[in-house]
N, C-alpha and C positions, 0 to 999 in steps of 0.2 A: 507562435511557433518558434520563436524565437533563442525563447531559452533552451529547450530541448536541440536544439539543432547546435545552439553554443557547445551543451553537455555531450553530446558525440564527440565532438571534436575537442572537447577538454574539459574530461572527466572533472578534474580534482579544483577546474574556477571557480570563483565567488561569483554568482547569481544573483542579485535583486533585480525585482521587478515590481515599479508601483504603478499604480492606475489613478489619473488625476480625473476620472469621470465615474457618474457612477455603475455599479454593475450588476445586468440585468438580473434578472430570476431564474432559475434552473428550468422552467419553462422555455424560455428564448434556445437555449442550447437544447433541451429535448429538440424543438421543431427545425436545426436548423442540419444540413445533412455532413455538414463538420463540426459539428459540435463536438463531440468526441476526440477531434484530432488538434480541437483548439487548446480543449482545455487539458490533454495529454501534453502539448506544445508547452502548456503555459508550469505546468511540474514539474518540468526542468530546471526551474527556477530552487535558490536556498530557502528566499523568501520571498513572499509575496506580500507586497503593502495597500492598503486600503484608508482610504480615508474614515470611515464610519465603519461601526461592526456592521451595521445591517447589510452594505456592501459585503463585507468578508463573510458573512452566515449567508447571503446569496451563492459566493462563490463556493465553500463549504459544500453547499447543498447540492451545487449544479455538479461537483467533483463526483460526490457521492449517487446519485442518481443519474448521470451520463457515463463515465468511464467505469464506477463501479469502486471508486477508491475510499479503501478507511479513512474515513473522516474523525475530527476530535477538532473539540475552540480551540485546542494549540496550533493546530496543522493537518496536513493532507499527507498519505502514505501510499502511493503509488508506484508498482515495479522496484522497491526494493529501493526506493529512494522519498525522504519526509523533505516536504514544504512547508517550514512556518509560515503561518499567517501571522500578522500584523496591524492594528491598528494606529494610524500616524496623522493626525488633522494635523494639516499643513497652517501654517500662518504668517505673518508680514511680516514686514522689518519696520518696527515701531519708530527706532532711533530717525529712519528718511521721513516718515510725516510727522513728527513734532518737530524736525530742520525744516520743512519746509511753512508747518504751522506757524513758529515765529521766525520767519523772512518778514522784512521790510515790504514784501510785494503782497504777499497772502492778507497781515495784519492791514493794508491802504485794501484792499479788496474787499476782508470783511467789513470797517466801517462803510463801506460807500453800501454793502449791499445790506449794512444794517439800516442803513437809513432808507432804501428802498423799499424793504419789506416791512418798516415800521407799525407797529401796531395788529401785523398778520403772523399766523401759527403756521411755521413753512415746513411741508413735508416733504422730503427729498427721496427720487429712487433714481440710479445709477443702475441699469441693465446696458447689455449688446443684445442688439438688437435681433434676438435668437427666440423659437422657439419655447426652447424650455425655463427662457429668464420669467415670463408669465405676465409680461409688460397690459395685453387685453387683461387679463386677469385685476391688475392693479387699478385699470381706469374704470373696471366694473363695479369695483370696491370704491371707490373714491364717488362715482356714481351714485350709488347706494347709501355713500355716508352722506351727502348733502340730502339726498331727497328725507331720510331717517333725523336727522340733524339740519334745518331749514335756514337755522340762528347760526349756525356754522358759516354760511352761503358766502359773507362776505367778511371773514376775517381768517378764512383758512387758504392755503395755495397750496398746489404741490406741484414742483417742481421734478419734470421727469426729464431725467438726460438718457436719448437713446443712443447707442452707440452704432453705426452702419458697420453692419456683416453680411458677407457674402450678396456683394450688391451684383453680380450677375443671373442670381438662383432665381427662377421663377418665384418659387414658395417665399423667400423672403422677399420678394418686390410686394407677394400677396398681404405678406405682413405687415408691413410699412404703410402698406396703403389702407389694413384695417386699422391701423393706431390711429394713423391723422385724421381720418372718418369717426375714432371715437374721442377723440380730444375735441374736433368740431361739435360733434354734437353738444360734447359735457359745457363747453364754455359758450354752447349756444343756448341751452336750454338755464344756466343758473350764473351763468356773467352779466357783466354791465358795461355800459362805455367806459368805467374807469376802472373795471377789474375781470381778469380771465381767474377761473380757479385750479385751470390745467396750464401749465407754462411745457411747452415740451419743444426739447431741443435735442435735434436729428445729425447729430455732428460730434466730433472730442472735444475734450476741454483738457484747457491748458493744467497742470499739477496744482497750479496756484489758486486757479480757480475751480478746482472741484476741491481742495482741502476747505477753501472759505466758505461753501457751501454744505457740507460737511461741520462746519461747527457752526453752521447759522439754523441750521435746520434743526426743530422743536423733536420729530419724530422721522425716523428713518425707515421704510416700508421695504419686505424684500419679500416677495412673491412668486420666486423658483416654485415650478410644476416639478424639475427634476435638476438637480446640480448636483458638481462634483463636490467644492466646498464653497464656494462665492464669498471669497475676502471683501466684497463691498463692505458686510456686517465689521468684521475688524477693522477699515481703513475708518469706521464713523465713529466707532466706539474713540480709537485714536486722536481724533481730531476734536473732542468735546472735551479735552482737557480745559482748554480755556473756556467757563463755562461760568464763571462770577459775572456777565455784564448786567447792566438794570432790567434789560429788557426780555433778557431770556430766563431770571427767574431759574437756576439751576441748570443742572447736565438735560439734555434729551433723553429720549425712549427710540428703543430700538423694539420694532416689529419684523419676526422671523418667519418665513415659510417654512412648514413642518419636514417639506420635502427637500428643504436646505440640507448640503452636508454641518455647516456650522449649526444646527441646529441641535445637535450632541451634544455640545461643546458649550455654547454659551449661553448661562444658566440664567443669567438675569433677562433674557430677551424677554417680550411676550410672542408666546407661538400661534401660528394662525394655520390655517388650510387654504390656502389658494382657490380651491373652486368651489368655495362658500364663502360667496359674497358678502351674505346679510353677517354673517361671522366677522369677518375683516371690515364692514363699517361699525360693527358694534365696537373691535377693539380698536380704533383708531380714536373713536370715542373716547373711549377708556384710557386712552395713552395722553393724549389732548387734556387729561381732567387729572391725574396723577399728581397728589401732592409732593412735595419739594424732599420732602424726607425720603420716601418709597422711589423718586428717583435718583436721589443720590446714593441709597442702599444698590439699586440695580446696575448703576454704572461703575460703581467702587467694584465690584465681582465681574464685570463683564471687563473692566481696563486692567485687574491683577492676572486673568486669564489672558488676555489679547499680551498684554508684557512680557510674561512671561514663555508663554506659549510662541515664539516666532519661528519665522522660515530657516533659522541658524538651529535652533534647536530639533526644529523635525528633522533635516540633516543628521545629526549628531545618534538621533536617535535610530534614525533606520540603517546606518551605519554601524551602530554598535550592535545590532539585533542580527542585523548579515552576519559579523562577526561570531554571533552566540550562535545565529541557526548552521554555521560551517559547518564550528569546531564539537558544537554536541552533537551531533547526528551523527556524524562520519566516528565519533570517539565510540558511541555504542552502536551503532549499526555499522558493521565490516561488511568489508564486499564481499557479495558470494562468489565461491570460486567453481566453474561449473566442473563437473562430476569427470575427471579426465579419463575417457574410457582406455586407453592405449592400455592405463597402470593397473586398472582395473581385471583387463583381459590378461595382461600378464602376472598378477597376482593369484586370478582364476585359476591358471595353469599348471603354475607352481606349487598349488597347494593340494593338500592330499583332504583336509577333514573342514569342511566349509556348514556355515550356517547362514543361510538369507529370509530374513522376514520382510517380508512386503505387506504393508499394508492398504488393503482394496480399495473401499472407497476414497481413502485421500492419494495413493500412489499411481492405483491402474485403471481405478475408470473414470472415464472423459464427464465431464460436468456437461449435459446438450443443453444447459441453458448458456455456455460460458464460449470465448473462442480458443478454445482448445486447453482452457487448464486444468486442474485436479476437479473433484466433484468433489461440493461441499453438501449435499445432500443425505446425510446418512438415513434417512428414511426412507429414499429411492431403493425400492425393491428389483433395479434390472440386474437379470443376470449377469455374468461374468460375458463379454464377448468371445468366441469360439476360438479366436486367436489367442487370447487372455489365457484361457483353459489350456489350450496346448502351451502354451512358454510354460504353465507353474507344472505340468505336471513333463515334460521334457525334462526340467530343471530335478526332480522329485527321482525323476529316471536315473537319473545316476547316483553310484552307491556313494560318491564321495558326499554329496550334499546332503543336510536337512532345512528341509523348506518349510516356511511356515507363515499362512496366512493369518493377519490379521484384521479382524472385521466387526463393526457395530451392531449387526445384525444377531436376529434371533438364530440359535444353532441349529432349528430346523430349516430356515431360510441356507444359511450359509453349507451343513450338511448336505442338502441337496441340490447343492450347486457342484459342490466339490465331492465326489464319490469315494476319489481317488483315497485310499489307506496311507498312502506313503506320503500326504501333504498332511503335515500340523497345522490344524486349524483353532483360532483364539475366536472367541464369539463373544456377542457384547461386549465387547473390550477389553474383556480378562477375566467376566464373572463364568463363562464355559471355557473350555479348551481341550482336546483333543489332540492328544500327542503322537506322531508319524508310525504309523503299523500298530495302533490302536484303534481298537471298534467304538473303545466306550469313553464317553463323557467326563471327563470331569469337572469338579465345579472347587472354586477357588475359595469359597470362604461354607461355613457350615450356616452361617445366618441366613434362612430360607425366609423369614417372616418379611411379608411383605403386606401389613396393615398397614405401615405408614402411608401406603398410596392413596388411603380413603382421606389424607389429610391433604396430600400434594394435589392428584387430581382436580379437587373441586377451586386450588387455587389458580393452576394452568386453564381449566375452563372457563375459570373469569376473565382471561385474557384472551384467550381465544374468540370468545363473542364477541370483544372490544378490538381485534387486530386482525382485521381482513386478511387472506392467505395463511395465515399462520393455522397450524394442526399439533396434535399432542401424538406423541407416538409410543405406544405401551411393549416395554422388554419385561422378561420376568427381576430382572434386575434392575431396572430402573424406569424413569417416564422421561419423557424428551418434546420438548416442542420446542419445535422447527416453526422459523420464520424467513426463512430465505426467500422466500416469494412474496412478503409482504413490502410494504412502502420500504425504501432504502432508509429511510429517516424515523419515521413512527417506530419500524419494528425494532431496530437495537436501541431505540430509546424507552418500549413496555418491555422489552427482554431485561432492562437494568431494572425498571422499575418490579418487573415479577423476581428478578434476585433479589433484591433487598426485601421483598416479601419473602421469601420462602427462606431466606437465612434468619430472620427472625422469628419464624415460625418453628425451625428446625435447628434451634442452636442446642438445643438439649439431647437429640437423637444422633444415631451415629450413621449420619447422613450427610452428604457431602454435597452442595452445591455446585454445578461447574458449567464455566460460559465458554461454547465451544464455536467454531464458524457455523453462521447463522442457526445458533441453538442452546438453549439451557437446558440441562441435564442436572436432574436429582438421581443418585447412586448411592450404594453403599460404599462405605468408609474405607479403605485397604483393595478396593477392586481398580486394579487399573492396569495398564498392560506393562509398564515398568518392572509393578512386584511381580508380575506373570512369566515373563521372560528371563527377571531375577531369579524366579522357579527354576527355571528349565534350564539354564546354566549350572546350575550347581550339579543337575544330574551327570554333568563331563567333571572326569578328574583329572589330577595332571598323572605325568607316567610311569611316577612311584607309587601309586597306591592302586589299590584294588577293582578289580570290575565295580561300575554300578549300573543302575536301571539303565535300558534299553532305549534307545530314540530307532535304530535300523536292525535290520534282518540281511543277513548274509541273501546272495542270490543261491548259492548253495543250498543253502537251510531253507526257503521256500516252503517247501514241500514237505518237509517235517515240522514247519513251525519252531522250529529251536533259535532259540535268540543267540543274538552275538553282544560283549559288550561293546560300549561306546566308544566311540575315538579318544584317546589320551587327552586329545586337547586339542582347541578347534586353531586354527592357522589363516582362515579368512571367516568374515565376518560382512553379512552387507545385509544394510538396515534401508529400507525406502519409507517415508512417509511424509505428512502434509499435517497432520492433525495439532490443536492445540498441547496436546499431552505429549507428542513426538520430540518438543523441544527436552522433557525429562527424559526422554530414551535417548536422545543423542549426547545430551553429558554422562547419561548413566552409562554407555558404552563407550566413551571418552576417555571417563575415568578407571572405567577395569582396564583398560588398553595401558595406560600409564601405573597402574597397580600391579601387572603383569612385568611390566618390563623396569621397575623401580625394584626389583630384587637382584637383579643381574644386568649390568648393562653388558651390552655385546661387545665381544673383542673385538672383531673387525667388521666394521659397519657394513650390511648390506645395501646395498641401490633397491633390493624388494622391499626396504624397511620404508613405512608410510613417513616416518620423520624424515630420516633420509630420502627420498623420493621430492618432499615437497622444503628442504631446508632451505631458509631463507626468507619463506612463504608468509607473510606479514599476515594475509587473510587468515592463517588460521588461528583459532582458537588455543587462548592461552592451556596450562595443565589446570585439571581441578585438583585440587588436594587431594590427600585421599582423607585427611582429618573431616571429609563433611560428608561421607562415603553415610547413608542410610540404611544400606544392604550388608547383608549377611557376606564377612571374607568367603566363604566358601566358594562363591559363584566366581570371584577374581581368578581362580585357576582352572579356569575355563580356557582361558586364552594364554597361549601361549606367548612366550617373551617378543618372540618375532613374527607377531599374527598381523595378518594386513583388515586393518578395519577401515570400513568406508560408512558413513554414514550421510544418506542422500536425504536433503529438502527436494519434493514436486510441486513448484512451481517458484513467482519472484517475490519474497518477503523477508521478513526479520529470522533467522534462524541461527540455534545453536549448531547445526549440523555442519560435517567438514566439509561437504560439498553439495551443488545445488545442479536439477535439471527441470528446463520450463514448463515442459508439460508430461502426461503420462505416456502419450508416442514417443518421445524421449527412451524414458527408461523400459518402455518395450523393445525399444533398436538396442542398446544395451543389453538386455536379455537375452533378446537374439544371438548377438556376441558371445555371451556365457558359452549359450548353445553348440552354437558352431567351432568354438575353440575346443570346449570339452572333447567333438565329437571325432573332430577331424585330429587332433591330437590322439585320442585311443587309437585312430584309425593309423597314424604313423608310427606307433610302438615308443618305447622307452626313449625319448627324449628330454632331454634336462637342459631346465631352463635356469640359466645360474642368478641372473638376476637383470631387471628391467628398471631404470633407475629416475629420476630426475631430468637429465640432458636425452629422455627418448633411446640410450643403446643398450646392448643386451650383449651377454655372451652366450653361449651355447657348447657344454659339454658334451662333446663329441663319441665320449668312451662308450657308452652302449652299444656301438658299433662297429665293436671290437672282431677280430675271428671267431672270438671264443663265443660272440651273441647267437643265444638260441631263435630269435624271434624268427616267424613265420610267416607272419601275416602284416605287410603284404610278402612280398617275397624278394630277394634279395634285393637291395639298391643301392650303391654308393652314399659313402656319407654325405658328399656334397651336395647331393642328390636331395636330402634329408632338411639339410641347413639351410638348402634354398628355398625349399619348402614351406620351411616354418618361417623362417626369414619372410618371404613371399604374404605370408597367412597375415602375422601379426602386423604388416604394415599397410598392408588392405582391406582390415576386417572392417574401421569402421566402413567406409565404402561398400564393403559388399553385406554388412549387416544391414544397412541404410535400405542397397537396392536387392535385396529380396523381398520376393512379392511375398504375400498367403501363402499361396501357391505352394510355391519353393519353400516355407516354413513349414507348413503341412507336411510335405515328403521327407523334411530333415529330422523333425521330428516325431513320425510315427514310431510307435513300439514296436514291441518283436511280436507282439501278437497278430501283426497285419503281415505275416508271412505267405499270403495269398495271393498277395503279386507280383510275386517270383522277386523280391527282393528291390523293390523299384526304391524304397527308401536308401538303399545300399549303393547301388548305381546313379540317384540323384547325388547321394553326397559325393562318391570317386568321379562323376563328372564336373561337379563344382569344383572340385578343388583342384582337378588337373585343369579346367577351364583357365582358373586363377596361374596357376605354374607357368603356362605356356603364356597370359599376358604379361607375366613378369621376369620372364625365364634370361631375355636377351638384358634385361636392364640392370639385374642385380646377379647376373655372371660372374663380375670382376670381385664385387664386394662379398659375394661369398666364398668364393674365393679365399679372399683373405681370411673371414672371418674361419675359414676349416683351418688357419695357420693361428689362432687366436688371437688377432686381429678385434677389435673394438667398433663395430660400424653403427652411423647414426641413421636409424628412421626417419626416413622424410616423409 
């Protein structure tokens, strides 16, 4: 938990975290009921180090299948923040055992102990006296090779040095007392009065004398059940330098347990399995018999790795990897900056000809397999929730806006979701759409042939039967299967393998491969919701030229069906989505916003202006050029020079967009806000909002309020009256957008057609908003005040 709790309190530190043991399997963390909070804890981290990959493809695994985080062999991507992983076998400092190797005291130690063992094959193990060293393990094998090897009996020793750990633990007293019981037996059953073949010593030993024994010893045995890296293997290699005596006949052999960390690492051992016995007497065998060439081939590769490889250089190296995992990660992944609603509401307000596409399944509805973020599901056929339905079509309700949903679904699914005329609705993703106060259909490319599916099909169904949970989902425009319910690991790993199948199958057709959250999607070529909404932009002109086609209908005209044309030029802008393709709509809406305002810069900078609003702003996105512009100029004068664009990421990941909110309740309370600002604003008459800026203040043009104003409704009031009002509104919306219920959205939101209850929608909003007045009436007296003198005051 550690790192994460660092990363709260200090975003921008350097994090390493290694693990000197090894680490379990994504099993342990399924069963364990913080599992989830551990290894969220441990993401906090820049980088995470591991001894052996199969540790780090452990943790990998346990990421991806407990928290839910994109995984990759580089790293972990959770909440909008990458953890490298790393591979670092740690190793010794060579330079201290060859100093201590030739001391004057080691060299008088190993003669005396060569003359002791003279004429015997001495196999040395150095464990602590733990569990997972596999000490029973060793004496079963040694066990095994005498009774297998009978001629062995009395010219072989092995020499076990146990080292005493956790000498209060029951368990290990239990331990202690099965070794000595199996050492009794072995040198009961195959020793002699003048020879034991198990030497075992329950105690440390001095440096000097575990190096001497160490280069006495013929064969070095290490039978870890489970280690982190167990440098005994490098401290033996090390000390068989001196290795020309008469008697020893060459360097030794080193015997490796498979479930050693060093077992990666050091090429020349031989490997063995610990809990196969008859295995580990055969190869002790085999090491004991190894001619002189084959073991000087295996020690020259296992002492250029031990040399080279030390504990100075794992240092060096995990160090410079913290360094690389900072500075790249933070260089291309910017922090998101969350969605400032204040700028947003006051942008809303100000603007006369707005256009907001949201898109449904990644923006507004809840994923119920997830805790509370977008839904990656685009197969999931549930309706729009009844709240949902009322915000887009509220929003639809006024004549300033064009709304426009976008959605994956079939346009009969999403048509009869949406009833409403006056919402533009995008289906399959750009291959239908439906433009606002449009009955009929359109379709975005003329290419209807859809025989390619007899080719894609049959290769999606070979996956399907091979990848549990996964399904295929048939649009008239494209095939889709969905894997998000299958293994977290198996399934985006046959999702790659069924891409690279069907892009080889399909490099010749004008068919488009696309890897989308948890899904692969074959489409036609040019269908995407980019070129779609590049479409429908072009239909606004700027405000020297001509009527063109229609997106709104006068409320007048209703009833005669007479069009009106389009707004000059749209003045806000607001994009919501989650989707893999959303990241091309949020620079494509980027870049007209800077294509707009690159003809003319402004005389005198507004605070409504989004640069100005956020100057300074590091988080955001650099300009795109317009030199890489794809789209048609005509659509660039859609927007105008001083249009306020917002483009919202739903949920926490890598995104091109300028600003981000965590989940779709998020940018439902926002909605909300739209809602109630629009509403209650009509409801107070011609107020002008001059501009809402960066530092949170505002002014407020007063002049509508003149003698000479006609307005009626409501009926007379003081201007200050007015200012405190609005004053009041815009510094409590989010607040009061937050704590309205249903309830209260229901009634704010009804049409005019629910004229049957004597007006309850009209009286629910005049009492909200003088409810509002009267709690803020005593607090911001003074400062509106001022502000009717043109005064400058800050929102708190």
């Amino acid at each position: 938990m550690l790192p994460s709790l660092l990363r709260s309190r200090h975003p921008q530190c350097k994090i390493g975290w290694f693990l000197h043991t090894p680490f379990p399997t994504a099993e342990m963390y399924r069963m364990l009921p913080v599992g989830k909070e551990i290894l969220e804890g441990l993401l906090g981290a820049d980088l995470l180090g591991f001894h052996t990959y199969d540790y780090a493809r452990h943790f990998i695994a346990a990421c991806a299948r407990v928290p839910g985080a994109q995984s990759s062999p580089k790293g972990v991507e959770h909440n909008d923040h990458f953890s490298a992983i790393g591979v670092f076998p740690i190793g010794i400092d060579p330079d201290h055992f060859e100093n201590i190797l030739n001391s004057d005291v080691t060299q008088k130690r190993i003669a005396e102990l060569r003359t002791k063992f003279a004429g015997y094959k001495v196999i040395i193990g150095v464990d602590r006296m733990d569990y997972i060293k596999g000490i029973p393990h060793k004496l079963l094998a040694m066990e095994r090779f005498l009774s297998l090897y009978p001629e062995r009996c009395k010219d072989v020793v092995l020499i076990q040095i146990g080292v005493p750990s956790r000498t209060g633990v029951q368990e290990y007293q239990h331990l202690a007392a099965s070794v000595n019981e199996m050492v009794g037996r072995i040198n009961g059953r195959f020793g002699t009065l003048t020879h034991s073949p198990v030497h075992y010593i329950h105690r440390s030993v001095a440096p000097s004398e575990l190096v001497a024994l160490y280069n006495l010893a013929d064969v070095c045995l290490v039978t870890s059940i489970r280690d982190g890296m167990n440098l005994v293997s490098h401290e033996y290699v090390m000390c068989q330098t001196q290795s020309c005596e008469p008697h020893r006949e060459g360097p030794g052999v080193l015997i490796l347990s498979e479930f050693a960390g060093s077992a990666q690492s050091l090429s020349g051992a031989i490997r063995v399995n610990p809990w196969n016995s008859t295995d580990m007497a055969n190869a002790l065998g085999y090491a004991l018999s190894l001619p002189l060439m084959e073991r000087e081939y295996r020690q020259t590769n296992l002492y250029r790795y031990v040399k080279t490889h030390t504990a100075s250089f794992w240092g060096r190296s995990f160090l410079t990897d913290l360094e690389d995992a900072v500075s790249q990660p933070r260089a291309v992944v910017r922090k998101l900056v969350r969605l400032p609603t204040i700028e947003v509401l006051g942008a809303y307000a100000r603007s006369r000809h707005r256009l907001l596409v949201l898109d449904y399944e990644d923006a507004l509805l809840d994923d119920p397999t997830s805790t509370g973020g977008p839904s990656q599901q685009h197969g999931t056929r549930a309706p729009p929730k009844p709240f949902i339905k009322r915000l887009i079509e509220a929003l639809a309700n006024d004549p300033k806006n064009t709304v426009v949903l976008v959605s994956g679904h079939e346009r009969s699914v999403i048509g009869s979701w949406l009833s409403d005329r006056r919402v533009g609705v995008v289906a399959e993703s750009g291959y239908y759409y439906r433009l606002p106060n449009d009955d009929e259909w359109q379709i975005m490319t003329e290419d209807t042939d859809a025989s390619w599916k007899k080719v894609v099909r049959p290769i999606m169904q070979y996956f399907t039967e091979r990848t549990p949970g996964s399904r295929i989902d048939s649009k008239e425009s494209a095939l889709t299967w969905h894997y998000g319910e299958t293994d977290p690991i198996f399934g985006p790993m046959q999702a790659r393998d069924m891409q690279v199948n069907l892009e080889d199958v399909l490099c010749n057709l004008p068919l488009e491969v696309v890897q989308g959250p948890n899904r692969v999607e074959v489409r036609l070529q040019g269908v995407t919701k980019t070129i779609l909404l590049d479409e429908i932009l072009k239909q606004y002109r700027p405000a020297s030229e001509p009527s063109s086609p229609v997106l709104h209908e006068s409320k007048s005209s209703r009833q005669s069906q007479e069009k009106v044309p389009l707004p000059p030029q749209l003045d806000f802008l607001f994009y919501a989505g989650n989707g893999v393709e959303d990241d091309e709509l949020f620079l494509y809406f980027k870049e007209h916003l800077e294509l707009a305002r690159k003809e003319e810069a402004p005389q005198q900078p507004a605070t409504s202006d989004l640069s100005a609003a956020y100057r300074g702003n590091d988080a955001l996105p650099p300009p795109v050029p317009s030199a890489t512009s794809v789209y048609s100029a005509a659509s660039t004068s859609a927007l105008s020079k001083r249009a306020n664009v917002f483009t919202c990421h739903v949920g926490a990941s890598k995104t091109e967009a300028m600003f981000h909110l965590e989940r779709p309740s998020d940018l439902a309370r926002v909605l909300r806000g739209l809602i109630l600002s629009s509403q209650v604003l009509d409801w107070l008459g011609p107020l002008h909002v001059v501009g809402l800026g960066n530092e949170r203040h505002f002014t407020i043009d007063a002049t509508p309020f003149s003698s000479q104003s006609t307005q009626s409704s409501p009926p007379q009031m003081c201007p200050l009256r007015y200012i405190l009002l609005l004053l009041s509104l815009l510094v409590a919306m989010i607040g009061l957008s937050q704590a309205m219920t249903d309830q209260e959205m229901s009634a704010l939101t009804e049409d005019g057609e629910d004229k049957k209850s004597g007006g309850k929608a009209q009286k629910q909003q005049q009492s909200t908003v003088r409810t509002l007045v009267d709690m803020l009436n005593g607090r911001y007296l003074y400062n509106a005040w001022k502000l009717s003198r043109g005064a400058q005051i800050k929102a708190e």
